[in-house]
Residue, then its C-alpha position, 0 to 999 in steps of 0.5 A: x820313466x822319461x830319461x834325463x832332459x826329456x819330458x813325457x808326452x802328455x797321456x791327454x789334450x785338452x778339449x781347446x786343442x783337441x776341437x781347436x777354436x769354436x765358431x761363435x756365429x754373428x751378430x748383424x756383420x760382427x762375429x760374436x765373442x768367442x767364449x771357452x768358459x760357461x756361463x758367469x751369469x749372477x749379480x756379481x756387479x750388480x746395479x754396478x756403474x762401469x766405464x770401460x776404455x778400449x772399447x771399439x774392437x770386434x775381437x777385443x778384451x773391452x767389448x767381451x768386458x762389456x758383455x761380461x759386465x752386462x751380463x752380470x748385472x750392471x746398471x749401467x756400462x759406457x763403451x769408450x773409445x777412440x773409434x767409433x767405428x763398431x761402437x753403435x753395433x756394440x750397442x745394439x748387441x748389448x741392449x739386444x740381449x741386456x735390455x735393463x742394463x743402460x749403454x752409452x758410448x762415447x767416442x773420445x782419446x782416453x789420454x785426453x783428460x778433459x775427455x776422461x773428467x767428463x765421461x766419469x761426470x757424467x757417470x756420477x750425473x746420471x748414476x750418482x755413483x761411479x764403481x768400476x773404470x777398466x782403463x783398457x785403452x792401447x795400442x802396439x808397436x813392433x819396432x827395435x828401440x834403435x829404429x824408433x823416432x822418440x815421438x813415437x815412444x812417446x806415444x806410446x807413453x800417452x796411450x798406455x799410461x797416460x790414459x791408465x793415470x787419467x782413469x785413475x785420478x778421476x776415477x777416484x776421486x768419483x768412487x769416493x763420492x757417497x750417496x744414499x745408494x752408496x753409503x761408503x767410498x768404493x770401487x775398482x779400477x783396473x788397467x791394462x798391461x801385459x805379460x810384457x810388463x813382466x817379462x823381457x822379450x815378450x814385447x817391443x821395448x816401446x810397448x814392455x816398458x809402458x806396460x811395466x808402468x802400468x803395473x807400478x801405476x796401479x801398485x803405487x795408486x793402491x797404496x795411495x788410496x789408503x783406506x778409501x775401499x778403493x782397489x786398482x790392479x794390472x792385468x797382465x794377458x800374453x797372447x790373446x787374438x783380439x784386434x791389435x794381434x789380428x795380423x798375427x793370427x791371420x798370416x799364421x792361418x794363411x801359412x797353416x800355423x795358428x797351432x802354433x801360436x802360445x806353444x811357449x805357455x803350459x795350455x799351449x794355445x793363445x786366448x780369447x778375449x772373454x778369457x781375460x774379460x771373466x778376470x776383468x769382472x772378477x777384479x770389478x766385482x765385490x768378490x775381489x774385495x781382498x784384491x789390489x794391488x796386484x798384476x794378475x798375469x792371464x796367459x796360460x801359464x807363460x809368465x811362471x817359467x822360463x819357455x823351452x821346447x818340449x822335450x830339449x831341457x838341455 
């Protein structure tokens, strides 16, 4: 029996933390998605009209969201994002390996309402049908409050939550749009926080407070759609290597540390992006019929405790 305060070693390690992470290969210049678990393929969104935000990352969690919505069965998946950088090769990625599934990207400022309005009208002119807006769209800051510019808060504000309100109003307003094809209102839409949002500490005050929004944003808009077979939820990750932490993951492979990143959750090891991307698709699909409403936390257990060193409970 371990003695008062310490914890036992565990007897085994994961796979993850055993074989550490698995190169994915390439596609054309891009590394593909890294992926942890198996395959997801079904028709779990099946002929599915999708607009995803945030979209344009190599490492990011709206490309694996891409590729999982394709992957399973989607009509239809429009990339957005603010940089078009990589959005043509995302592109080609997907039609390469989802030739029936169609693909648009649009380069666009997701806080931009104008912007928002259209892409979600052209869904509807195209598809008559709009059932899944994954409002992914943000960006970071690392910053103490007292040395911020209140521009700057500011906009942080219009990025992370703006962009989550425009997603939802027009959004809605589309998924209750019926049709022959879809005889009822319908739809999910899902945003983007984070464990920040949640819990102090785990983020700067500029970024926490915008991702608490989030999560109240689509609590409130959950009851506000009422009866509509509507459904709008959070998804909280924690540390996850996509591009906004890129800069953390390589200064920590350059010192020899990566290790140790996520060490204060339970798995003890930060995500890939797919793994947020597989709660996105459930979210998005029928299978979360009963789902809203809800801040889904994706982040190895962090979030359910308070961290501590293994081994010094006092």
């Amino acid at each position: 029996m371990p003695s008062p305060g310490k914890v036992a070693a565990p007897q085994a390690v994961s796979e993850q933390l055993a074989n550490g992470p698995q190169d994915p290969g390439m596609f054309e210049d891009i590394q593909k998605i890294r992926r942890i678990a198996g395959d997801s393929a079904g028709p779990r969104v099946k002929d599915k009209v999708v607009i995803v935000t945030g979209c344009n990352s190599v490492l990011g969690i709206g490309r694996a969201s891409a590729h999982q919505f394709a992957h399973n069965g989607a009509k239809a998946v429009f990339l957005c994002d603010f940089s078009d950088q990589y959005l043509p090769t995302h592109k080609r990625e997907l039609e390469s390996l989802y030739p029936n599934v169609d693909v648009h990207i649009r380069q666009f400022d997701a806080a931009n309402e104008d912007a928002v309005k259209g892409v979600v009208q052209e869904a509807l002119d195209k598809y008559g049908r709009l059932d899944v807006f994954f409002a992914n769209a943000g960006i970071a800051n690392a910053q103490v409050f007292w040395e911020e510019e209140a521009d700057t808060f500011m906009n942080m504000m219009r990025t992370n939550v703006l962009s989550v309100f425009l997603a939802a109003k027009h959004a809605s307003i589309a998924m209750r749009k019926t049709s022959a094809s879809k005889p009822f209102p319908s739809g999910s839409i899902i945003g983007t926080a984070s464990v920040a949002g949640l819990r102090s500490n785990a983020g700067a005050t500029d970024y926490s407070a915008s991702k608490a929004a989030v999560v109240s944003l689509m609590q409130t808009c959950a009851y506000q759609l009422v009866g509509s077979g509507i459904r709008c939820n959070a998804i909280c990750p924690g540390v996850i290597e996509t591009g906004m932490t890129a800069g953390m993951y390589s200064a920590a492979r350059a010192r020899g540390t990566e290790k140790k990143i996520g060490q204060l959750n339970p798995l003890r090891r930060g995500a890939a992006a797919d793994e947020v991307a597989r709660v996105a698709l459930f979210l998005g699909s029928d299978e979360a019929s009963y789902v809203n409403g809800q801040a889904w936390a994706v982040c190895g257990g962090l979030s359910a405790g308070h961290p501590y060193v293994l081994g010094k409970l006092s």
